[in-house]
TORLUMMAR-992270 format. One line per field, with one value per residue (C-alpha): residue number from 1; x, y, z. Coordinates in pm, 1 decimal. Layout:
<fimis>
num	NUM, ...
u	X, ...
v	Y, ...
w	Z, ...
</fimis>
This chain:
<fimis>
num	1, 2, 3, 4, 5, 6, 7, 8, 9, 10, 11, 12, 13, 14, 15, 16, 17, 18, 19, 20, 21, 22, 23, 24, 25, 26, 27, 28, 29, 30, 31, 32, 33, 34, 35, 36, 37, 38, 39, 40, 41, 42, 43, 44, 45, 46, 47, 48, 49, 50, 51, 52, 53, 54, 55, 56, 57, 58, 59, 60, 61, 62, 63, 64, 65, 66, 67, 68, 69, 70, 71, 72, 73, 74, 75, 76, 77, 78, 79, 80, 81, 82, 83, 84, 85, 86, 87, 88, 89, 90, 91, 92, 93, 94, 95, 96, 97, 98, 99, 100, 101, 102, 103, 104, 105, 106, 107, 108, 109, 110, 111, 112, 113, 114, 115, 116, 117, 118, 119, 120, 121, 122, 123, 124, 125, 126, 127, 128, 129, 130, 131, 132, 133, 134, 135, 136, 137, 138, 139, 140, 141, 142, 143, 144, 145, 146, 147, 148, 149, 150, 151, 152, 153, 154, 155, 156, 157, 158, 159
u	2689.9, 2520.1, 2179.6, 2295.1, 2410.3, 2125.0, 1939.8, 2131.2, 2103.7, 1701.8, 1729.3, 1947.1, 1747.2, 1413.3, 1579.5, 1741.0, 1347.6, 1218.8, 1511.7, 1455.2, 1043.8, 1141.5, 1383.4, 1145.0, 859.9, 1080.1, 1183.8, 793.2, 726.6, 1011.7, 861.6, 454.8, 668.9, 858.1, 531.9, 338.2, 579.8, 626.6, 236.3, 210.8, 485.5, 355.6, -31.6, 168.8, 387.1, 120.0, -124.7, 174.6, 186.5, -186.0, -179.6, 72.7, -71.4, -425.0, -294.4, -88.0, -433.6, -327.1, -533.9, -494.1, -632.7, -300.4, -223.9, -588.5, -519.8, -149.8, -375.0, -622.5, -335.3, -207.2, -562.3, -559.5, -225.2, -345.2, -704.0, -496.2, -234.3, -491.3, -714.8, -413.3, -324.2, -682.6, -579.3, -568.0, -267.1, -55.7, -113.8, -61.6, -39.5, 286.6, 423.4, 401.4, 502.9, 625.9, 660.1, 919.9, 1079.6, 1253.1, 1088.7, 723.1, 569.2, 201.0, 72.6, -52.1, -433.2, -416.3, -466.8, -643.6, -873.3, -880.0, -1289.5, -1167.2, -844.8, -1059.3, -1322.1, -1051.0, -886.9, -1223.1, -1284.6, -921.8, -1075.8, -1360.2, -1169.6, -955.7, -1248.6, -1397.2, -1086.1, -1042.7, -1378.6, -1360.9, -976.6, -1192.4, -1468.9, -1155.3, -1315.2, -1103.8, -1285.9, -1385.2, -995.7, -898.5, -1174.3, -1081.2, -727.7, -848.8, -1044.5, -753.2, -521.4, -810.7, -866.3, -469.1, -435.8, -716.3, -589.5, -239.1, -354.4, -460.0, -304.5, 41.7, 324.6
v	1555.9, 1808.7, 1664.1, 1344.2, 1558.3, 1670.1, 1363.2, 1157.0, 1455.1, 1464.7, 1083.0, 1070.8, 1299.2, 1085.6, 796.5, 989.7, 1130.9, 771.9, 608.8, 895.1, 906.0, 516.0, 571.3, 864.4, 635.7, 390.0, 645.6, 701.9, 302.6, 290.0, 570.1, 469.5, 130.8, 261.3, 454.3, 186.4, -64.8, 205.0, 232.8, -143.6, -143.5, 130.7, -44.9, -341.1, -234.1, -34.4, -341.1, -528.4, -298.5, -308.2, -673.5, -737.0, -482.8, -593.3, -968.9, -856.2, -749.0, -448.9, -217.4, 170.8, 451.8, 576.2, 276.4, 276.2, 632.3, 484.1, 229.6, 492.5, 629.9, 298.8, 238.1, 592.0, 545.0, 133.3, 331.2, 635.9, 389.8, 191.7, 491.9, 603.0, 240.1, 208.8, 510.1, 348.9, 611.5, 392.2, 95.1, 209.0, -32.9, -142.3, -129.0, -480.1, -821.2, -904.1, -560.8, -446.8, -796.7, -619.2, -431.1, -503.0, -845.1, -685.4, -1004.4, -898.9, -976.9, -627.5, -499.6, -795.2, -757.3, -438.2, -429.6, -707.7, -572.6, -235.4, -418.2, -596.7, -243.8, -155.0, -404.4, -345.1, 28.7, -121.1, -317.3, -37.0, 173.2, -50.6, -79.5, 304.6, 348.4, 116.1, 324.5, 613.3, 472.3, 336.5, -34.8, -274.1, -627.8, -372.0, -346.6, -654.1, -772.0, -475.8, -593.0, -959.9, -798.3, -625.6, -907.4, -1101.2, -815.6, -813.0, -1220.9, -1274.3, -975.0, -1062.9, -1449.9, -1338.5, -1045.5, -1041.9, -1341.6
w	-4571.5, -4363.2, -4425.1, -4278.4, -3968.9, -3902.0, -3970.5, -3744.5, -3481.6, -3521.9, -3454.2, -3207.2, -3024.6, -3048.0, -2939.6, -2622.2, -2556.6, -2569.2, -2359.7, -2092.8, -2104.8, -2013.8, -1737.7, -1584.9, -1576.5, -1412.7, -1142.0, -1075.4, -1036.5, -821.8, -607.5, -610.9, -494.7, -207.9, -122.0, -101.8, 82.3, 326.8, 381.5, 451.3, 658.1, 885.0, 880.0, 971.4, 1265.1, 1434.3, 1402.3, 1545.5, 1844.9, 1848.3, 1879.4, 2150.5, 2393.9, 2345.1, 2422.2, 2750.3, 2865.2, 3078.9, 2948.3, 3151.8, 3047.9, 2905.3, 2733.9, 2605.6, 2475.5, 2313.1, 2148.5, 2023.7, 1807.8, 1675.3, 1541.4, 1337.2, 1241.5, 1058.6, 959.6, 813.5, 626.8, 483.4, 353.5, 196.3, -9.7, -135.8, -342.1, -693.7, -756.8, -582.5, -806.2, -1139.6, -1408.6, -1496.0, -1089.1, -1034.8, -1134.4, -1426.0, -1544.1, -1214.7, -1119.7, -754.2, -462.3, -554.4, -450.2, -668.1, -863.4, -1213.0, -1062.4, -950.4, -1288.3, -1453.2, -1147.2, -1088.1, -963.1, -727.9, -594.9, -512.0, -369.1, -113.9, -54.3, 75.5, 264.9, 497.0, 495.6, 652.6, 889.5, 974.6, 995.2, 1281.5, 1442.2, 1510.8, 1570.9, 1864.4, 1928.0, 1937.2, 2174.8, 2442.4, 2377.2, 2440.1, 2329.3, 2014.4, 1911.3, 1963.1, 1667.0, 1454.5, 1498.3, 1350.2, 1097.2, 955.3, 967.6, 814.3, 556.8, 464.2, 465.1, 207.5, -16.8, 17.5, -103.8, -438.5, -522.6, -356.4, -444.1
</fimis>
């Protein structure tokens, strides 16, 4: 009888270890997640703000300097989500069904998913530089080139 104590103890215990090394690595999707939805959502709203004063066209030196910190703010965002730590397998569809829109191309593609990543780096890249340099005309076409860097990533690897 006490064998089967223990037994069912020893068992009991692996199963618990498995169930929790599954709900732990859920925890850390659900963070990378929240991580990187908060990333895109800051890109996105500063290259929102970017957009709309750049279209009013009243460009001041103050509002040129405002402008200058949007751009680092979308650059800084986007060097951060081209860290591959934030897309570890397993954090997107199907695997996590809610609060992820990642397509499974991200890991069947991974060379081409990077390659996109670095390409809104890029983008970003030219967009503060011309932030950084007070041109105007400049961060209006880095603004394009990151909305045209996030539209042609988002086509193939975000549902």
């Amino acid at each position: 009888m006490a064998h089967r104590t223990v037994f069912t103890a020893v068992i009991a215990s692996v199963l618990f270890a498995g169930t929790a090394g599954v709900v732990f690595a859920q925890a850390t999707h659900d963070e990378v997640i929240a991580k990187r939805r908060a990333t895109m959502t800051a890109s996105m709203r500063s290259n929102g703000t970017l957009n709309a004063a750049l279209k009013a066209g009243n460009a001041t030196p103050e509002t040129i300097a405002a402008l200058k910190g949007e751009a680092d703010k979308v650059h800084t965002a986007f060097v951060a989500m081209s860290d591959m730590a934030l897309w570890p397998k397993g954090s997107g569809q199907p695997e996590v069904s809610t609060g992820t829109k990642a397509k499974a191309e991200i890991w069947t593609d991974a060379a081409g998913f990077k390659a996109a990543l670095d390409g809104a780096v890029a983008a970003s890249g030219k967009l503060k530089a011309a932030g950084d340099a007070g041109d105007v005309e400049g961060m209006k076409a880095g603004v394009a080139g990151v909305q045209a860097a996030c539209s042609s990533c988002h086509a193939k690897y975000r549902s």
